[in-house]
N, CA, C, O and CB atoms as a CASP TS submission, in Angstrom:
PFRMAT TS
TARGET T0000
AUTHOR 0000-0000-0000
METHOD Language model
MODEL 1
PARENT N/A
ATOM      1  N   UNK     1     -34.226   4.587  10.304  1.00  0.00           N
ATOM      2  CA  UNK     1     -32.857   4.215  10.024  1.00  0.00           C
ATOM      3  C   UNK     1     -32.710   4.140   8.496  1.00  0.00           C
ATOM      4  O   UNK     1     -33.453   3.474   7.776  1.00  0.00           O
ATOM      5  CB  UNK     1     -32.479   2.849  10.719  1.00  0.00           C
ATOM      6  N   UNK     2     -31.683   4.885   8.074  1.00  0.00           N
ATOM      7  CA  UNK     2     -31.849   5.005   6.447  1.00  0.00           C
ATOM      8  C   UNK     2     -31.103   3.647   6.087  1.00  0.00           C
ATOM      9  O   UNK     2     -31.613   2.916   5.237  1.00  0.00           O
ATOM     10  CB  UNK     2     -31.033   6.550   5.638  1.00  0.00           C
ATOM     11  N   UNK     3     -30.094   3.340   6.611  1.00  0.00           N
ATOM     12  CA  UNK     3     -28.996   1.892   5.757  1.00  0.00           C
ATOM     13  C   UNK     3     -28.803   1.194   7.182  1.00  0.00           C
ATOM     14  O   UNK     3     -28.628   1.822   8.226  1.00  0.00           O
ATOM     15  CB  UNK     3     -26.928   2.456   4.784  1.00  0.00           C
ATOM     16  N   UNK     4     -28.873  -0.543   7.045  1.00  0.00           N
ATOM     17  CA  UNK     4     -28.001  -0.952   7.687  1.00  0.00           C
ATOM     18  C   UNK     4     -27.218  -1.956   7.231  1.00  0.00           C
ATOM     19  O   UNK     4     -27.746  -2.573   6.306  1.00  0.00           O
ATOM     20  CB  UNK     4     -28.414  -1.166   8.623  1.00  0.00           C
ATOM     21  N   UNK     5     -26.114  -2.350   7.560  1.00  0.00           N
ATOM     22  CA  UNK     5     -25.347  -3.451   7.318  1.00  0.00           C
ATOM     23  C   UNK     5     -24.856  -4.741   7.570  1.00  0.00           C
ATOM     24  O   UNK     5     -24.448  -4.913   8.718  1.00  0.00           O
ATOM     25  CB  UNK     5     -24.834  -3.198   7.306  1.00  0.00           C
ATOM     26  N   UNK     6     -24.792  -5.611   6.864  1.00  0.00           N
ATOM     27  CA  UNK     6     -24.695  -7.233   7.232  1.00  0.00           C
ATOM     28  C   UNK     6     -23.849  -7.425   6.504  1.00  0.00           C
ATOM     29  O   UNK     6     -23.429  -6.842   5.504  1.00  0.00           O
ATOM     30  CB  UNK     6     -25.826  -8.273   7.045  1.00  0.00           C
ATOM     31  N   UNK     7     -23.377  -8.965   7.445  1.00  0.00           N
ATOM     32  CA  UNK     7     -22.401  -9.603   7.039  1.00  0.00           C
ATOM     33  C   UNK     7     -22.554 -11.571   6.968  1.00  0.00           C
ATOM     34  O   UNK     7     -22.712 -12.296   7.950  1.00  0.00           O
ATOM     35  CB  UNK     7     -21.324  -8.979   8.023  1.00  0.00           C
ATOM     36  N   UNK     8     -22.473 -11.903   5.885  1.00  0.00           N
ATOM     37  CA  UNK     8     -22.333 -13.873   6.505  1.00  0.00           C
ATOM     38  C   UNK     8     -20.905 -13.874   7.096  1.00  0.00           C
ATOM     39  O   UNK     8     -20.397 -12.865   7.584  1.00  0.00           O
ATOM     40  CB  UNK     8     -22.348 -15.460   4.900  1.00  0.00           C
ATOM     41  N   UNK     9     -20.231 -15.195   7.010  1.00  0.00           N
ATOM     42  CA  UNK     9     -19.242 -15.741   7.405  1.00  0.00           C
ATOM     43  C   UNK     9     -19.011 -16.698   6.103  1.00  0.00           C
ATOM     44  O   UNK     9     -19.704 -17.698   5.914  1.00  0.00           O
ATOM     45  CB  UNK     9     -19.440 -16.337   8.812  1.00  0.00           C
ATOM     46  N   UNK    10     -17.760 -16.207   5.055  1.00  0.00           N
ATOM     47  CA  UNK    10     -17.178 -16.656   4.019  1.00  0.00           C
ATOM     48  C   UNK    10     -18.512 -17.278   2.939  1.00  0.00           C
ATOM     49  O   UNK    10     -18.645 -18.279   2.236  1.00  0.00           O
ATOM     50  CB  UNK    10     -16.034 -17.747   4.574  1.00  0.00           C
ATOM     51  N   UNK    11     -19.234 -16.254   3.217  1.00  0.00           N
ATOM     52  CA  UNK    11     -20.182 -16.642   2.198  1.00  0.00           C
ATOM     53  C   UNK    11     -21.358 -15.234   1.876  1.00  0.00           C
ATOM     54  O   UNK    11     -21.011 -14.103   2.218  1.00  0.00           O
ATOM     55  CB  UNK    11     -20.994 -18.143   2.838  1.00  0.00           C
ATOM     56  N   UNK    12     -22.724 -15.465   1.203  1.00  0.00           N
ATOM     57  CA  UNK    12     -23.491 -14.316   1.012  1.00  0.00           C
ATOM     58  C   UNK    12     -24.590 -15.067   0.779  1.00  0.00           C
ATOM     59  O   UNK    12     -25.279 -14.914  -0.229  1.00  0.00           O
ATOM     60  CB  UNK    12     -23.092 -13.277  -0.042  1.00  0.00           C
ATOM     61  N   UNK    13     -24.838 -15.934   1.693  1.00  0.00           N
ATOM     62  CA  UNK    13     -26.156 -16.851   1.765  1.00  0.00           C
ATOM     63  C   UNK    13     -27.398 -15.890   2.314  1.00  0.00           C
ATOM     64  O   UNK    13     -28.271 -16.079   1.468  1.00  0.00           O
ATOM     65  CB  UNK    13     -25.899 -18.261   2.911  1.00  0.00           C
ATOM     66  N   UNK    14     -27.687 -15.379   2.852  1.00  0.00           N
ATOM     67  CA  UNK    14     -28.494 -14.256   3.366  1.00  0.00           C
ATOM     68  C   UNK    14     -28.979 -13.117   2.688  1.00  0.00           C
ATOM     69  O   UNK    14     -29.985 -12.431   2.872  1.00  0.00           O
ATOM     70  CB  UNK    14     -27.904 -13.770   4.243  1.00  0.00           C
ATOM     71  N   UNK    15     -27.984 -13.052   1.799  1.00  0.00           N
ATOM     72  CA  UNK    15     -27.575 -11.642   1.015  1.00  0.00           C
ATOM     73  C   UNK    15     -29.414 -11.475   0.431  1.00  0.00           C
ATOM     74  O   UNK    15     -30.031 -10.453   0.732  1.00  0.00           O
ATOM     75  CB  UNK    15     -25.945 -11.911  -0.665  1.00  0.00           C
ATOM     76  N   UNK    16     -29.967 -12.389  -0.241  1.00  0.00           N
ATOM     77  CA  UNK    16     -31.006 -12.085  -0.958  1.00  0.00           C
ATOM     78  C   UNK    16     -32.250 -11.885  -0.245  1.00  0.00           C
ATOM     79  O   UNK    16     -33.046 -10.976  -0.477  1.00  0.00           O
ATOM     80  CB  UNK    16     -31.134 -12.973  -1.851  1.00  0.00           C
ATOM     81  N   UNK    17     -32.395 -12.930   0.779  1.00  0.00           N
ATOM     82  CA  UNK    17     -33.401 -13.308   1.686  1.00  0.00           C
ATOM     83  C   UNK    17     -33.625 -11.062   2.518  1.00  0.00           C
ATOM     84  O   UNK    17     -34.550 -10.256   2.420  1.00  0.00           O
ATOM     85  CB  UNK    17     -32.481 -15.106   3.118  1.00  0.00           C
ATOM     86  N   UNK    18     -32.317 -10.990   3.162  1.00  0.00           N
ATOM     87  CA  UNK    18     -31.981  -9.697   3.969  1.00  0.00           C
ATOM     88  C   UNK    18     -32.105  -8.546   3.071  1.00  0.00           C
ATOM     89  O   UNK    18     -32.148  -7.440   3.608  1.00  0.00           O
ATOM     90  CB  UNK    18     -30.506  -9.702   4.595  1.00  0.00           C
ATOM     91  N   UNK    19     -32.167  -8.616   1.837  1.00  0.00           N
ATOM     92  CA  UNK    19     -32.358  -7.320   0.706  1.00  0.00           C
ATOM     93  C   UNK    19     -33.882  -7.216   0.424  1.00  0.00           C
ATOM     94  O   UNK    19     -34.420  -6.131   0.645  1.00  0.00           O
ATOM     95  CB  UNK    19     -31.497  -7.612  -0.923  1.00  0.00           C
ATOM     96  N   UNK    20     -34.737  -8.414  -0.119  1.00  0.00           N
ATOM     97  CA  UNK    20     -36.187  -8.576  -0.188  1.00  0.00           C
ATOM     98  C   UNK    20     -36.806  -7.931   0.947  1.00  0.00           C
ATOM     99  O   UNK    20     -37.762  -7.174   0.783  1.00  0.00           O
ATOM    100  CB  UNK    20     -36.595 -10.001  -0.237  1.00  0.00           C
ATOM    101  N   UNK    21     -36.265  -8.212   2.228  1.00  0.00           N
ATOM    102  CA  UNK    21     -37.009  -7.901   3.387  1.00  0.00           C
ATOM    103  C   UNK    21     -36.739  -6.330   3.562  1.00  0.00           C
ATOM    104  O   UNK    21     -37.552  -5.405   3.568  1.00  0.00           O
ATOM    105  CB  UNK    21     -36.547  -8.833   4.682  1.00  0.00           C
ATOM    106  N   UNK    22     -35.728  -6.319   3.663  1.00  0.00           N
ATOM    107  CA  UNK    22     -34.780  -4.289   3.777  1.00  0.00           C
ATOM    108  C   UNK    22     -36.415  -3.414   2.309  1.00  0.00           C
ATOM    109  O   UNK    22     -37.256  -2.525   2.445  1.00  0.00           O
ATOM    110  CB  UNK    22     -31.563  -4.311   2.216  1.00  0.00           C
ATOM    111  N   UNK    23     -36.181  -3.997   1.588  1.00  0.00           N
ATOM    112  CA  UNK    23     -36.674  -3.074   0.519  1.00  0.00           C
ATOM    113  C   UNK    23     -38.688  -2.780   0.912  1.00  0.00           C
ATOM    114  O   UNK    23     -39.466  -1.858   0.667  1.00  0.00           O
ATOM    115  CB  UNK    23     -36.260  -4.076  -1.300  1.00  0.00           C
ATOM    116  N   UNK    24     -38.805  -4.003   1.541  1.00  0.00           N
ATOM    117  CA  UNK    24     -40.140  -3.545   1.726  1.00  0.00           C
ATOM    118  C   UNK    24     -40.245  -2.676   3.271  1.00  0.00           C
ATOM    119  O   UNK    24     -41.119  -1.864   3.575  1.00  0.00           O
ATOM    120  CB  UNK    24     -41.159  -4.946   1.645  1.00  0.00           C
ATOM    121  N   UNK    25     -39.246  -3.059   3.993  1.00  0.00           N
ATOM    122  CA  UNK    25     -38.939  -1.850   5.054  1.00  0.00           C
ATOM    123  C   UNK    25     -38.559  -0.349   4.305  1.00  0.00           C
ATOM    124  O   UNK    25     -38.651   0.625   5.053  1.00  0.00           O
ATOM    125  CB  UNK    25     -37.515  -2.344   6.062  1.00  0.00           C
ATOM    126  N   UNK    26     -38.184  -0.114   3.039  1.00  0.00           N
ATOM    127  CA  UNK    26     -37.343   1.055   3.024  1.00  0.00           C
ATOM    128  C   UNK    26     -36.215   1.472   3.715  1.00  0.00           C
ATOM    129  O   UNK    26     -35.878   2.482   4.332  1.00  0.00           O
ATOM    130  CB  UNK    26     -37.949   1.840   3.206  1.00  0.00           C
ATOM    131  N   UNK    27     -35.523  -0.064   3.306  1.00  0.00           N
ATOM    132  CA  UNK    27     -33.734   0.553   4.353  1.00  0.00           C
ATOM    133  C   UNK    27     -33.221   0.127   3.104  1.00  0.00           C
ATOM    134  O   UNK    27     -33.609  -0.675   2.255  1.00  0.00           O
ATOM    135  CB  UNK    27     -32.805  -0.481   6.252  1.00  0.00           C
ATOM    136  N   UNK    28     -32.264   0.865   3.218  1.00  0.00           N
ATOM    137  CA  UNK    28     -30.767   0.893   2.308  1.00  0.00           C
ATOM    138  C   UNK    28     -29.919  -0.547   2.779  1.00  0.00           C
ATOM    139  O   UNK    28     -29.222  -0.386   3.781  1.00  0.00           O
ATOM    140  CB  UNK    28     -29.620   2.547   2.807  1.00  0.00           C
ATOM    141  N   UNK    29     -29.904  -1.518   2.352  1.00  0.00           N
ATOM    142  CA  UNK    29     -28.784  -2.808   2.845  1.00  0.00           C
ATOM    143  C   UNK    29     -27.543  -2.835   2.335  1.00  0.00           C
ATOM    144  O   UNK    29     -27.405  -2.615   1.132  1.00  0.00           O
ATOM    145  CB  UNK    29     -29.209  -4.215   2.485  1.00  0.00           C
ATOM    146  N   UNK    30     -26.679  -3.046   2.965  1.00  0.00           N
ATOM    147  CA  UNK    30     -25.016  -2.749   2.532  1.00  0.00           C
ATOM    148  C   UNK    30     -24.498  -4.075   3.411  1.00  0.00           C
ATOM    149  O   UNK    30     -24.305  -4.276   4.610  1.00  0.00           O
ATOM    150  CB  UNK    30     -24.168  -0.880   3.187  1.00  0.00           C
ATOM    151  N   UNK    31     -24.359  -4.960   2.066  1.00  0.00           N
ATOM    152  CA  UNK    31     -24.270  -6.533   2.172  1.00  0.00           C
ATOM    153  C   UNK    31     -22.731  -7.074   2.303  1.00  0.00           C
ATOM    154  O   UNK    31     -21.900  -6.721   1.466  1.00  0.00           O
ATOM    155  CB  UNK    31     -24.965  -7.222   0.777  1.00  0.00           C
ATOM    156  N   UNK    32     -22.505  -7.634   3.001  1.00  0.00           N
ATOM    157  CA  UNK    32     -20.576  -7.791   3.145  1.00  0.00           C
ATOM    158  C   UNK    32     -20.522  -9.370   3.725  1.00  0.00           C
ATOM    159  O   UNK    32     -21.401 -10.070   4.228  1.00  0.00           O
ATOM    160  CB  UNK    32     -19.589  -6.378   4.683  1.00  0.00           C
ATOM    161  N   UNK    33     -19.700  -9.516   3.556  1.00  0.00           N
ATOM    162  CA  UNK    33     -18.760 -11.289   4.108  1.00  0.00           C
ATOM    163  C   UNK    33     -17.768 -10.906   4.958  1.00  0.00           C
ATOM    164  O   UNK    33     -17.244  -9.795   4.888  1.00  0.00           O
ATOM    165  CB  UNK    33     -17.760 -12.357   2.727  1.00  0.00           C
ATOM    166  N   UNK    34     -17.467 -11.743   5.762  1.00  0.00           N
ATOM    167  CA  UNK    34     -16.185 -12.028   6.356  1.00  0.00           C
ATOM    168  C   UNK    34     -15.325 -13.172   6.059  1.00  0.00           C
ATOM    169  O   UNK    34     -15.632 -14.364   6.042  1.00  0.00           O
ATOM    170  CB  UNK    34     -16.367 -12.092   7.566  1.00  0.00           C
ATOM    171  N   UNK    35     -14.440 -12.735   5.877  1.00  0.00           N
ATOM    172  CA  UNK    35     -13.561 -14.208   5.038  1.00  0.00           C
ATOM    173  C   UNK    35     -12.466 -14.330   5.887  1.00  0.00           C
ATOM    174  O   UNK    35     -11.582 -13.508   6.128  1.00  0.00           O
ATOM    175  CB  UNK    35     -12.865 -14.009   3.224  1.00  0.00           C
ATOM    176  N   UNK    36     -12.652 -15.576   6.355  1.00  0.00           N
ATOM    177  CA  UNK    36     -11.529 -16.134   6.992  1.00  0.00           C
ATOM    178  C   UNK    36     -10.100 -17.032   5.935  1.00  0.00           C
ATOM    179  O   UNK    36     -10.027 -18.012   5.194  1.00  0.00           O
ATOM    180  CB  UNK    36     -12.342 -17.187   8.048  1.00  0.00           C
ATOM    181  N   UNK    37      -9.280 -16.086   6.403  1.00  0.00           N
ATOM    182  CA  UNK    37      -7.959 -16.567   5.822  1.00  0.00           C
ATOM    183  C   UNK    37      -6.810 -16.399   6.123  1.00  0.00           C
ATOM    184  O   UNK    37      -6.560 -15.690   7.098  1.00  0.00           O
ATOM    185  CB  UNK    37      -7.802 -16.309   4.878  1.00  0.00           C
ATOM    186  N   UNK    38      -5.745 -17.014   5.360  1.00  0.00           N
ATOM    187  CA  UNK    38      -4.574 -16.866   6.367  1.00  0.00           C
ATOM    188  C   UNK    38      -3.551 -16.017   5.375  1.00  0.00           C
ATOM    189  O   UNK    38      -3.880 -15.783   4.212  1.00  0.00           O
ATOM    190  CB  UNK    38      -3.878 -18.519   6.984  1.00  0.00           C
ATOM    191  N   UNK    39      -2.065 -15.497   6.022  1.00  0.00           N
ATOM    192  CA  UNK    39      -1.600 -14.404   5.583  1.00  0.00           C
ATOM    193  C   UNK    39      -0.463 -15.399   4.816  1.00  0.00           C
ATOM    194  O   UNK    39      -0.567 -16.624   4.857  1.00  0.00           O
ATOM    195  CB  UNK    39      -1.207 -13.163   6.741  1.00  0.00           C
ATOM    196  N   UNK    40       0.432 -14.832   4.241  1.00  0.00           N
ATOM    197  CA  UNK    40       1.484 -15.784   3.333  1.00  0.00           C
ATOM    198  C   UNK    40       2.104 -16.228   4.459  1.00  0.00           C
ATOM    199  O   UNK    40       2.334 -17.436   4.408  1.00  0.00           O
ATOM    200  CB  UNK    40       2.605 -15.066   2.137  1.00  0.00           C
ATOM    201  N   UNK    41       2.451 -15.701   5.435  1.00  0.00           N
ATOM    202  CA  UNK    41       3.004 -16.655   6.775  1.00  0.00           C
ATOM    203  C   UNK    41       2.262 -17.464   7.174  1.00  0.00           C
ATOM    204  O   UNK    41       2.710 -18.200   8.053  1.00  0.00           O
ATOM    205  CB  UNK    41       3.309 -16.052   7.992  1.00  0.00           C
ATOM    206  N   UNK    42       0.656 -17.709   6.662  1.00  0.00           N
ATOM    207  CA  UNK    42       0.676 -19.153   8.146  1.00  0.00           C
ATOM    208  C   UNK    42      -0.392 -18.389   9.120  1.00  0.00           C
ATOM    209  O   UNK    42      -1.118 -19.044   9.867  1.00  0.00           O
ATOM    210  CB  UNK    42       2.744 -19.452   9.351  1.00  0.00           C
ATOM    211  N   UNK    43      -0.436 -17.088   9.070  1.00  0.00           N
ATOM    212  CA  UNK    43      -1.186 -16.383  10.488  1.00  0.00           C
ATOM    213  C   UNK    43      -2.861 -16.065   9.838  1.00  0.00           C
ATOM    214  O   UNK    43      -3.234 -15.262   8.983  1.00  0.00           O
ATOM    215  CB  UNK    43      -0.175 -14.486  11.095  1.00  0.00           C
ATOM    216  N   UNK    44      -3.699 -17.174  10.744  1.00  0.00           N
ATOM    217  CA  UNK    44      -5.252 -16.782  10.388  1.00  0.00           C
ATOM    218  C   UNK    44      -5.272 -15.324  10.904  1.00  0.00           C
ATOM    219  O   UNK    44      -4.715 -14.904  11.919  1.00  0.00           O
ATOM    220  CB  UNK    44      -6.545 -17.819  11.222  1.00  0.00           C
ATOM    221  N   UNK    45      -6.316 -14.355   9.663  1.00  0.00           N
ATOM    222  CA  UNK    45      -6.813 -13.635  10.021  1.00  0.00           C
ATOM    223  C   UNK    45      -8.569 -13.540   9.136  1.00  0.00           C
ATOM    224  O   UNK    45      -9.145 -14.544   8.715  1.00  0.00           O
ATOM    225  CB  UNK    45      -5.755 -12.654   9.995  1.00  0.00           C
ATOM    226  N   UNK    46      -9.075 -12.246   9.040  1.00  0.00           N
ATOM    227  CA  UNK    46     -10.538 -12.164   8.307  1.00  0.00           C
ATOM    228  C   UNK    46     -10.443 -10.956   7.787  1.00  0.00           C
ATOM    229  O   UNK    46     -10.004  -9.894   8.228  1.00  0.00           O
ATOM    230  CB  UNK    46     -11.913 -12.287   9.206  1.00  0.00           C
ATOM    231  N   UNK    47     -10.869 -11.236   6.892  1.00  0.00           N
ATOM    232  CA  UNK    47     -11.138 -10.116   5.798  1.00  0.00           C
ATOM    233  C   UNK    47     -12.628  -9.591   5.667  1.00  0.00           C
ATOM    234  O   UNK    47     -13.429 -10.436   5.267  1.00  0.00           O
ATOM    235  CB  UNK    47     -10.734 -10.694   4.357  1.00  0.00           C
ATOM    236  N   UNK    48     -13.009  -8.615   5.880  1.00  0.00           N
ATOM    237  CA  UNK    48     -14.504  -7.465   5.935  1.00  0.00           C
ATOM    238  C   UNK    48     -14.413  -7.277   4.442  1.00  0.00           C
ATOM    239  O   UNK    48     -13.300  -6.810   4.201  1.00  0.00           O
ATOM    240  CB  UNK    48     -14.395  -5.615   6.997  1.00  0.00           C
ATOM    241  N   UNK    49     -15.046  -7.426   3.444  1.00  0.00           N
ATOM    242  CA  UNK    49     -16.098  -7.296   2.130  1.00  0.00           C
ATOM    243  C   UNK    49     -16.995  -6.852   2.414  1.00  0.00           C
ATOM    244  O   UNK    49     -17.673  -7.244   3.364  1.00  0.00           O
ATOM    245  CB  UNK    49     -16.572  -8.322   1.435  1.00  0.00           C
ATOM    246  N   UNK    50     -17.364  -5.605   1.453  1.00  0.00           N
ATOM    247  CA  UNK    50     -18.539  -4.839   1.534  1.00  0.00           C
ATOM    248  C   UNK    50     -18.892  -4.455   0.163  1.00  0.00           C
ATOM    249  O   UNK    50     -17.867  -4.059  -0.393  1.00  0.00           O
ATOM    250  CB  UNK    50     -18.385  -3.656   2.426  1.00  0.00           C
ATOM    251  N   UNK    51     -19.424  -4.428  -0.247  1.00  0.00           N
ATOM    252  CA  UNK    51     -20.661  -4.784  -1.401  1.00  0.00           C
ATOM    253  C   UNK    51     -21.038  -3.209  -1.719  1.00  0.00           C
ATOM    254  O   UNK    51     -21.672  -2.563  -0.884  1.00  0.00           O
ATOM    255  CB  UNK    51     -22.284  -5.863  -0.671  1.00  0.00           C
ATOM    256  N   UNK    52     -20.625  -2.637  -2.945  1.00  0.00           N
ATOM    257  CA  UNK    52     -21.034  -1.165  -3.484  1.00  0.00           C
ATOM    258  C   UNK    52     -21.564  -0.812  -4.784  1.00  0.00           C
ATOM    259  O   UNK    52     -20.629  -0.894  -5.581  1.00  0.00           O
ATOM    260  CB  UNK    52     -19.976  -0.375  -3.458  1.00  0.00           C
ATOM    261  N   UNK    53     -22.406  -0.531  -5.248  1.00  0.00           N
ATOM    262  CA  UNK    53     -23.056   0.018  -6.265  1.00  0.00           C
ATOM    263  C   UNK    53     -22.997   0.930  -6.778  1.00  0.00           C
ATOM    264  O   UNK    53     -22.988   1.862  -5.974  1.00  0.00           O
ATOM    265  CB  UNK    53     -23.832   0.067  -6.200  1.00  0.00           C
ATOM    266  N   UNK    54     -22.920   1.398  -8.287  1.00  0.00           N
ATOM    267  CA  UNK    54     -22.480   2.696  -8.631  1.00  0.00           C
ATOM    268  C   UNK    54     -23.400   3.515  -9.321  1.00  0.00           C
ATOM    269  O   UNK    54     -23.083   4.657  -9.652  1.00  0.00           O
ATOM    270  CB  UNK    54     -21.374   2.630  -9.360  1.00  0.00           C
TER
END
């Protein structure tokens, strides 16, 4: 498996722990959050963040 991808919940607590481990596997990690929030009305929704390098 060349990349896989993760996500926390309104945070990137994992982020380092899940990259150390990926790199001595030889996987590509593509690190993201989900953010819970609400819209200018009032209506919860979540937002997907994904993490890119150039």
């Amino acid at each position: 498996m060349p990349a896989v991808g993760i996500t926390d919940h309104n945070n990137l607590f994992s982020a380092f722990k899940a990259y150390k481990a990926s790199q001595k596997q030889g996987i590509k990690l593509i690190i993201g959050s989900i953010i819970s929030t609400n819209t200018d009305k009032g209506i919860p929704c979540k937002l997907i963040l994904l993490c890119e390098n150039q």
